[in-house]
PALUMKOL-555667 format. One line per field, with one value per atom (N, C-alpha, C): residue number from 1; x, y negated, z negated. Coordinates in steps of 0.02 Angstrom, whole numbers, plus 50000, padded with zeros to 5 digits. Example, Ala and Ser with C-alpha at 12.3 -4.5 7.8 and 13.67 -1.06 7.14 Angstrom:
2
n	[1|1|1|2|2|2]
east	[50660|50615|50660|50642|50684|50645]
north	[50284|50225|50165|50112|50053|49998]
up	[49610|49610|49610|49646|49643|49606]
END
This chain:
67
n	[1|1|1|2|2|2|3|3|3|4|4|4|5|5|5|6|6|6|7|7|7|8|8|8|9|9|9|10|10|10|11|11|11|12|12|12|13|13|13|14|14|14|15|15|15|16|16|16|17|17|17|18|18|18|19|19|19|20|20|20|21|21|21|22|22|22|23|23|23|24|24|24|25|25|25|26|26|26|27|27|27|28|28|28|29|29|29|30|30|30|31|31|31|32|32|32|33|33|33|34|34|34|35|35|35|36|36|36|37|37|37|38|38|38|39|39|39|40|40|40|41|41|41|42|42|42|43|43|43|44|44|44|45|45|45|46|46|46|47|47|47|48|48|48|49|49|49|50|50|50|51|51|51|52|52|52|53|53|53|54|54|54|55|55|55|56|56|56|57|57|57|58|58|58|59|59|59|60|60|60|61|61|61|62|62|62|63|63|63|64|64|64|65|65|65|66|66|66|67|67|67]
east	[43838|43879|43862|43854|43844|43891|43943|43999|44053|44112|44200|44186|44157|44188|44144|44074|44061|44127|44146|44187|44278|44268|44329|44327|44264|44221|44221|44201|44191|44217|44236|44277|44282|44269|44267|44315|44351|44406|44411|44364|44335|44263|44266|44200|44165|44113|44095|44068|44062|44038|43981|43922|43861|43894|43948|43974|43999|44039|44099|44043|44007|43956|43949|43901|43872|43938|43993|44047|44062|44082|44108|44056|43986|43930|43925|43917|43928|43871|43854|43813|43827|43834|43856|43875|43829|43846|43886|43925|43959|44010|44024|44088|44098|44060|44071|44120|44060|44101|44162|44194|44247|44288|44290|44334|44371|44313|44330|44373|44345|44362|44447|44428|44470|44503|44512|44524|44586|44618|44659|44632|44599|44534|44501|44498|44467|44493|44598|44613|44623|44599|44595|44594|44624|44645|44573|44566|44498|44524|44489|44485|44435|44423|44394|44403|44354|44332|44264|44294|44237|44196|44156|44097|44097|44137|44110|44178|44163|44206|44196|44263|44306|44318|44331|44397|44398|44484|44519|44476|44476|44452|44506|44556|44617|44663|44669|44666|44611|44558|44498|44502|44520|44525|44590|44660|44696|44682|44650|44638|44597|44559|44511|44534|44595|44621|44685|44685|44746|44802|44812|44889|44903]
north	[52137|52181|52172|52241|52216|52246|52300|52341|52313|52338|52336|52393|52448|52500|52472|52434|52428|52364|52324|52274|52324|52364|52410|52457|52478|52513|52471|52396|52346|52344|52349|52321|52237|52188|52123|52095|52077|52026|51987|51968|51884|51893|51893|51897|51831|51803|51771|51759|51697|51688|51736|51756|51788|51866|51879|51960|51972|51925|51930|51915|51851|51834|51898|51948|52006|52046|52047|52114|52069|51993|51969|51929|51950|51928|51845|51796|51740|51715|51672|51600|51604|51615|51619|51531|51483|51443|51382|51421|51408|51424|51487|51517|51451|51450|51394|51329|51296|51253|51236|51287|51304|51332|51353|51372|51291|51254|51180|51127|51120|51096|51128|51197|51222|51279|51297|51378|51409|51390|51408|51471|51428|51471|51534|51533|51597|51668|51633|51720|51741|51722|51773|51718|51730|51681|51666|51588|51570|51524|51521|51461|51436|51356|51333|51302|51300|51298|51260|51176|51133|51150|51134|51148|51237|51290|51339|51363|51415|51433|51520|51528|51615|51648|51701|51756|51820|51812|51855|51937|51986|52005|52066|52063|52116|52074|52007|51965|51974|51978|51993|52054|52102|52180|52187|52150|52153|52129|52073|52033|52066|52122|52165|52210|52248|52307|52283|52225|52203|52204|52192|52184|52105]
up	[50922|50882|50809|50776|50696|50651|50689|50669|50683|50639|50678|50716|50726|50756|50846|50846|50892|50930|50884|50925|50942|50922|50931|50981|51012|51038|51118|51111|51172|51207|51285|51335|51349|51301|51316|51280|51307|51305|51223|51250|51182|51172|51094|51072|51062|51034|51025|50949|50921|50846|50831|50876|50859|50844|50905|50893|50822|50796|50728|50669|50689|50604|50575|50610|50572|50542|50590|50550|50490|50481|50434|50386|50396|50344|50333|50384|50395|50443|50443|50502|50550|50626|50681|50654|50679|50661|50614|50562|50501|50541|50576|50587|50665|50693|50742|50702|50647|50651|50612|50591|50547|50611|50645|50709|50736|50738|50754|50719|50641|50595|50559|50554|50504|50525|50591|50636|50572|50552|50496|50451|50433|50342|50398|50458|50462|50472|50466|50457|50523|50584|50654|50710|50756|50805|50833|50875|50913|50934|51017|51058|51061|51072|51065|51173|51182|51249|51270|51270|51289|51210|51219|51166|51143|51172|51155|51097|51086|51029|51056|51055|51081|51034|51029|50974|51007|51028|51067|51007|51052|50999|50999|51023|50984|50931|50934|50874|50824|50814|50769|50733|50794|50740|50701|50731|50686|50623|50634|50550|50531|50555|50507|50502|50520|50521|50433|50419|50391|50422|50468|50521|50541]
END
């Protein structure tokens, strides 16, 4: 995904750090480990799952929608 309108667009549940980096101009990897460290500072809900890292992604568009 490199749009909001494609992650608005998606039938998937939970996106992943690679889907969101590009809409929010970020590191896939930065946004990983700030999900871990700091899930707070990023504004939009995420699970963290074993080693992997989630974001509900009707949580995601709200925080991009401003809601």
């Amino acid at each position: 995904m490199k749009t909001l309108f494609e992650a608005i667009s998606s039938d998937k549940d939970v996106l992943t750090p690679s889907d969101v980096a590009p809409i929010i101009g970020v590191d896939p990897q930065d946004l990983r480990d700030t999900a871990r460290t700091h899930p707070e500072r990023l504004g939009f809900p995420v699970m963290i799952i074993g080693s992997r890292v989630k974001i509900p992604r009707a949580g995601f568009i709200r925080f991009m929608e401003g809601k």
